[in-house]
C-alpha positions as CSV (number, residue, x, y, z in Angstrom):
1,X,-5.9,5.9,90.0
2,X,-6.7,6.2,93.4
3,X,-7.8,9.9,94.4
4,X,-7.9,11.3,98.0
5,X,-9.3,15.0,96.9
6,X,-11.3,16.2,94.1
7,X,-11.1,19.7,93.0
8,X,-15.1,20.7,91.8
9,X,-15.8,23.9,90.2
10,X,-18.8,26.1,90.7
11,X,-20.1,29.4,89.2
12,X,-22.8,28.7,91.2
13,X,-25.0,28.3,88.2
14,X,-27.1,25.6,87.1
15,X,-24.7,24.5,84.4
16,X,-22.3,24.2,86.7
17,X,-24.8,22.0,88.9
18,X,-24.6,19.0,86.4
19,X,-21.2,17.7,87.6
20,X,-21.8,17.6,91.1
21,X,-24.0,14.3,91.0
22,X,-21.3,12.1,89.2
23,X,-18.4,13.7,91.2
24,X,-20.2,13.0,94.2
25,X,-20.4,9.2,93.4
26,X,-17.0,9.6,92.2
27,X,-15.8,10.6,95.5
28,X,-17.6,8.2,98.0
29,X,-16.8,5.3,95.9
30,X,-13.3,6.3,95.8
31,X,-13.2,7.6,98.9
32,X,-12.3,11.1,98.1
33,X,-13.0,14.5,99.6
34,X,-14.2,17.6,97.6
35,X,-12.9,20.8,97.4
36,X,-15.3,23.0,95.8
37,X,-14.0,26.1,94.4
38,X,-16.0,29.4,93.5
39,X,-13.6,32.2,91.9
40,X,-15.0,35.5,92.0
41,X,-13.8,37.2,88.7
42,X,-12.3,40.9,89.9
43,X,-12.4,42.6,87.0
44,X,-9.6,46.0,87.1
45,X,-11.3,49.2,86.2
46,X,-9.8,51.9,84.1
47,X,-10.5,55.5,85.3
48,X,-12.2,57.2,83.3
49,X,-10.3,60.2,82.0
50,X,-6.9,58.9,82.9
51,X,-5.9,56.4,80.5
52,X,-1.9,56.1,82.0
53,X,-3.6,55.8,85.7
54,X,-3.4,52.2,86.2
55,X,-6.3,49.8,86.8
56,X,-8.2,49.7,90.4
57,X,-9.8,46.8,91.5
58,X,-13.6,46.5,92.3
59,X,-15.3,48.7,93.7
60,X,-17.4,46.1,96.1
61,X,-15.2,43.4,96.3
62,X,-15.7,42.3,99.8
63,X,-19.5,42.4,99.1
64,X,-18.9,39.8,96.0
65,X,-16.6,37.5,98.0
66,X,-19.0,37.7,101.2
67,X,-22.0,36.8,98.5
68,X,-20.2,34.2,96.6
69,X,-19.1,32.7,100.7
70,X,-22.5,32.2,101.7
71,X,-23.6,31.3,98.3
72,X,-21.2,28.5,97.9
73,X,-22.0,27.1,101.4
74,X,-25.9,26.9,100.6
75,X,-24.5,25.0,97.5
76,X,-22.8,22.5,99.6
77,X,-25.8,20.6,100.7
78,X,-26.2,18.8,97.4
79,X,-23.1,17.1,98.1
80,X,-24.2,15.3,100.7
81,X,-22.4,12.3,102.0
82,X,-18.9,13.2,101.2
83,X,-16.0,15.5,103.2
84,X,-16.7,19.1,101.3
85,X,-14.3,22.2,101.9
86,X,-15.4,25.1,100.4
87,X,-13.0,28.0,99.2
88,X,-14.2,31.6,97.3
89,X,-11.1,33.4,95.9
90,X,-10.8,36.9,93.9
91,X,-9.0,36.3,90.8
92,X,-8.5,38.3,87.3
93,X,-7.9,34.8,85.5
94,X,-10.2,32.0,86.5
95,X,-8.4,29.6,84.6
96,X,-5.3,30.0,85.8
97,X,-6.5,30.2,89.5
98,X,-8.5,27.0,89.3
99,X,-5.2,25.2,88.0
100,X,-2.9,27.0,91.1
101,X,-5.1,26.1,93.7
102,X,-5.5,22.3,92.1
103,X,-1.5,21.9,92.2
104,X,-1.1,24.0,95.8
105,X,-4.1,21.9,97.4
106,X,-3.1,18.5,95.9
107,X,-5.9,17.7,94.2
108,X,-5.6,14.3,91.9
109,X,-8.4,15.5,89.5
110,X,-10.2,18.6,88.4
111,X,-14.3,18.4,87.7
112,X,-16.2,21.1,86.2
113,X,-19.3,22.2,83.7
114,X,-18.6,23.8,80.7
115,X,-21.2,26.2,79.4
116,X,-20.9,25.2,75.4
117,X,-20.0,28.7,74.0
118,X,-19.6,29.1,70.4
119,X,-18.4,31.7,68.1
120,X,-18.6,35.1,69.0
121,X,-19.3,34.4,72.4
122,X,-16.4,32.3,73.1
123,X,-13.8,34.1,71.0
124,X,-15.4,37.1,73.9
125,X,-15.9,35.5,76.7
126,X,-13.2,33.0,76.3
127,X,-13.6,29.2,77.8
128,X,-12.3,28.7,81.7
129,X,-12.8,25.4,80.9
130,X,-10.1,25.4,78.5
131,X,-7.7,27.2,79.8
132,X,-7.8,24.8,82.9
133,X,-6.9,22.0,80.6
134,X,-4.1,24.4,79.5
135,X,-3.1,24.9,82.6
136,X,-3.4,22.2,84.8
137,X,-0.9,19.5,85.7
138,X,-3.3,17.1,86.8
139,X,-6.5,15.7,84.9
140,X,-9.8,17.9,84.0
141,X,-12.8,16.0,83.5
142,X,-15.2,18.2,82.1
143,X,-19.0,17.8,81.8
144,X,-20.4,19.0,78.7
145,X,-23.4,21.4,78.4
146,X,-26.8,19.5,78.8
147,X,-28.6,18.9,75.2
């Protein structure tokens, strides 16, 4: 499978760190570009006291995006030697936004960390990891959490 760009995910965590190495390798021996992706999660807020009012979104939300922008561009220099676009997006579904931007991009494969959640904490904070692999039409190669 020859690939010409390579979708990588960052939360720009450490865990999220651990893919860029072999996706790097991936890419210059293939020949690919990257295009890593930060989403910034805009979570709606109810008003308090009005529970028909619908949800409003963030309150700073051109502060996150403006964060996550220059954030995500310091994170670029570990990918050095390869073509790297960078792209910050507000979303309410990071899983579902990773797998839209994969098939409107024309990305050939989707890399990203997981953070190994278990129990209570997945069945709360859920896995974007798997609902990319739910969502995607192309293939996710995921890196596992370090041991």
């Amino acid at each position: 499978m020859k690939l010409r760009k390579i979708l990588l995910t960052s939360d720009l965590s450490t865990e999220s760190r651990r893919a860029y190495g072999p996706v790097v390798q991936m890419a210059r021996e293939g020949g690919a570009s990257i295009l890593l992706l930060h989403i910034v999660e805009d979570i709606p807020i109810v008003p308090y006291g009005a529970p028909l009012a619908g949800p409003l979104p963030s309150l700073d939300r051109s502060a996150m995006l403006q964060g996550a922008t220059e954030a995500l561009e310091a994170e670029r220099a570990a990918l050095a030697g390869v073509d790297v676009e960078t792209l910050v997006l507000p979303s309410t579904n990071a899983a579902e936004s990773i797998a839209e931007v994969a098939a409107q991009k024309g990305v050939g494969l989707i890399a990203m960390s997981t953070h190994g959640r278990t129990g209570l904490r997945r069945m709360v904070l859920g896995s974007v990891a798997e609902g990319v692999v739910r969502h995607s039409r192309v293939p996710v190669l995921v890196f596992p959490p370090a041991s």
